[in-house]
C-alpha positions as CSV (number, residue, x, y, z in Angstrom):
1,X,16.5,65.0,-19.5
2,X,17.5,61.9,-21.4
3,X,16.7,60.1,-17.9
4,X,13.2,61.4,-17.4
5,X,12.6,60.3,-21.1
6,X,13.9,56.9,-20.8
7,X,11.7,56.4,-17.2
8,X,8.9,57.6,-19.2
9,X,9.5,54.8,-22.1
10,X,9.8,52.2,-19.3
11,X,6.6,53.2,-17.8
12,X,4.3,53.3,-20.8
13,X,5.8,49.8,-21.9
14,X,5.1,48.4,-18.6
15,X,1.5,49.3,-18.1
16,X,0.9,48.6,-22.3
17,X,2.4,45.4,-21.5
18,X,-0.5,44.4,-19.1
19,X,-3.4,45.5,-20.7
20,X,-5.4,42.6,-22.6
21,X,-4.5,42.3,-26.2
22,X,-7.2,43.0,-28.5
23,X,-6.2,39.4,-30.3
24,X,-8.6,36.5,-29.5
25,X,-6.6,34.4,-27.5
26,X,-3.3,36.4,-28.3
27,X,-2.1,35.3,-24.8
28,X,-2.8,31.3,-24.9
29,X,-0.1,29.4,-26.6
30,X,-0.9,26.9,-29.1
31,X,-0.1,23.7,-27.0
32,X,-3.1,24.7,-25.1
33,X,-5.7,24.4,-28.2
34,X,-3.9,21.1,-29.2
35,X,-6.4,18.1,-30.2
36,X,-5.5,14.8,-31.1
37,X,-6.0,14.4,-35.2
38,X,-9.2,12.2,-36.2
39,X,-8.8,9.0,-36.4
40,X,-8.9,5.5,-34.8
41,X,-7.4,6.9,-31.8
42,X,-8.3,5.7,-28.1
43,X,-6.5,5.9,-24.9
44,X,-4.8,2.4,-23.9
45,X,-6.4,0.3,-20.8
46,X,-4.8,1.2,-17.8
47,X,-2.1,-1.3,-15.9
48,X,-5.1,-2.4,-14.0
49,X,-7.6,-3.5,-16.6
50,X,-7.8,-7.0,-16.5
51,X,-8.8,-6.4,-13.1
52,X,-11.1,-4.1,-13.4
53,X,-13.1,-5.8,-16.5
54,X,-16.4,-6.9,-15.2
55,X,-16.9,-10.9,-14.9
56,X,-17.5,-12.4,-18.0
57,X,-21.3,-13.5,-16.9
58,X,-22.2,-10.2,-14.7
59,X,-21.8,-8.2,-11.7
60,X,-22.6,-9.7,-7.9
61,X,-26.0,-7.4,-6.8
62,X,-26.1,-8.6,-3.3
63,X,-24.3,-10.4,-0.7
64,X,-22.0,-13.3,-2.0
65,X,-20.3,-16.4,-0.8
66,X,-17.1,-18.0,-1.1
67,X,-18.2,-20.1,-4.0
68,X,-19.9,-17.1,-6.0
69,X,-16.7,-14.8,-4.9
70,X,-14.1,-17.9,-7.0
71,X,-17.2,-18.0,-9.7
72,X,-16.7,-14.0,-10.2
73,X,-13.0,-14.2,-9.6
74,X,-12.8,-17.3,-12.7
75,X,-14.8,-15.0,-14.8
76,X,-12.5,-11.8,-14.5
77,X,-9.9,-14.3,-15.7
78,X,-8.1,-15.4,-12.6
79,X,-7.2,-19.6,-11.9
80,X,-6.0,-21.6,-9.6
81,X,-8.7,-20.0,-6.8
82,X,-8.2,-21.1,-3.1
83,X,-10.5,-19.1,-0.1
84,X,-8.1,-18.7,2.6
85,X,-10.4,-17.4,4.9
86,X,-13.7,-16.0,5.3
87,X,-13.6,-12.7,8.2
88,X,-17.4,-11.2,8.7
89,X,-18.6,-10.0,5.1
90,X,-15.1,-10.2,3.9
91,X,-13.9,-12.9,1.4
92,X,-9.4,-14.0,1.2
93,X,-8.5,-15.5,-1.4
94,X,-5.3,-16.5,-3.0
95,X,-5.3,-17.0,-7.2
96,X,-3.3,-17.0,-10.2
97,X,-4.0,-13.7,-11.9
98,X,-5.0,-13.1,-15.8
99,X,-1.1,-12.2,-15.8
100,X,-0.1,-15.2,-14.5
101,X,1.0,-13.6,-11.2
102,X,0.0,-15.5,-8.0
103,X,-2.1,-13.2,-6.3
104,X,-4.1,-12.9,-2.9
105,X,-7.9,-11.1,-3.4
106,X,-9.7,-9.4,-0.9
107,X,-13.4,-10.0,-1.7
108,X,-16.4,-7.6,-0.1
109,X,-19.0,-10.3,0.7
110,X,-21.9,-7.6,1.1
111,X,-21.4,-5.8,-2.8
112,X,-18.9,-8.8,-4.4
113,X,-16.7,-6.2,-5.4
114,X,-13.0,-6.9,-5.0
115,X,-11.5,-4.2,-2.4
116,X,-7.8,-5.4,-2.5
117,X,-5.4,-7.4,-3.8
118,X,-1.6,-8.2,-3.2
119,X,0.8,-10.0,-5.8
120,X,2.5,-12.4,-3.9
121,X,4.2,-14.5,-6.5
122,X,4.2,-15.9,-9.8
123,X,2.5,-19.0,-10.7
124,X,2.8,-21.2,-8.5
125,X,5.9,-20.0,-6.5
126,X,5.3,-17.0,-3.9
127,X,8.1,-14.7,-2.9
């Protein structure tokens, strides 16, 4: 008998345990309602910001050349621009980025948008 009872207890906790409690939100935890305090709070720029910053003196609407690509490249803060190479609508470049890290830039000559770039160096010395 004491074995039928105790079945029974197990039972009636296990289908009260699933029902939805009557509490609002009695089954979030609090973590999940957690917002920042008010304040001068902001998120930080990203590794990638001084890179993705638009030129000082605007954004490229059409097709560029190699001397608008260094003119956008100097006003996103890089030096020292060289063009490598010009390949169809695309622009290489090799600079000195706002970091000081020697840099080669992939420029898309239809948009001017930069589409890659690959530190390889710093200043003046590459690896």
């Amino acid at each position: 008998m004491a074995r039928a009872s105790t079945v029974l207890v197990v039972a009636v906790g296990l289908l009260l345990g699933t029902l939805p409690l009557p509490v609002p939100g009695g089954m979030q935890a609090l973590a999940q309602n957690y917002r920042p305090p008010p304040g001068p709070y902001a998120p930080s720029p990203g590794p990638y910001a001084p890179y993705d910053a638009p030129p000082a003196r605007g954004r490229a609407s059409g097709p560029v050349d190699a001397d608008a690509a260094v003119r956008m490249l100097s006003g996103r803060g890089f030096s020292n621009i060289s063009v490598i190479r010009r390949r169809g609508a695309t622009i290489l470049l090799e600079a000195n980025g706002p970091r000081g890290e020697r840099v080669q830039v992939v420029v898309d000559g239809a948009s001017g948008a930069i589409s890659g770039m690959k530190v390889i160096g710093f200043g003046d010395k590459r690896y």
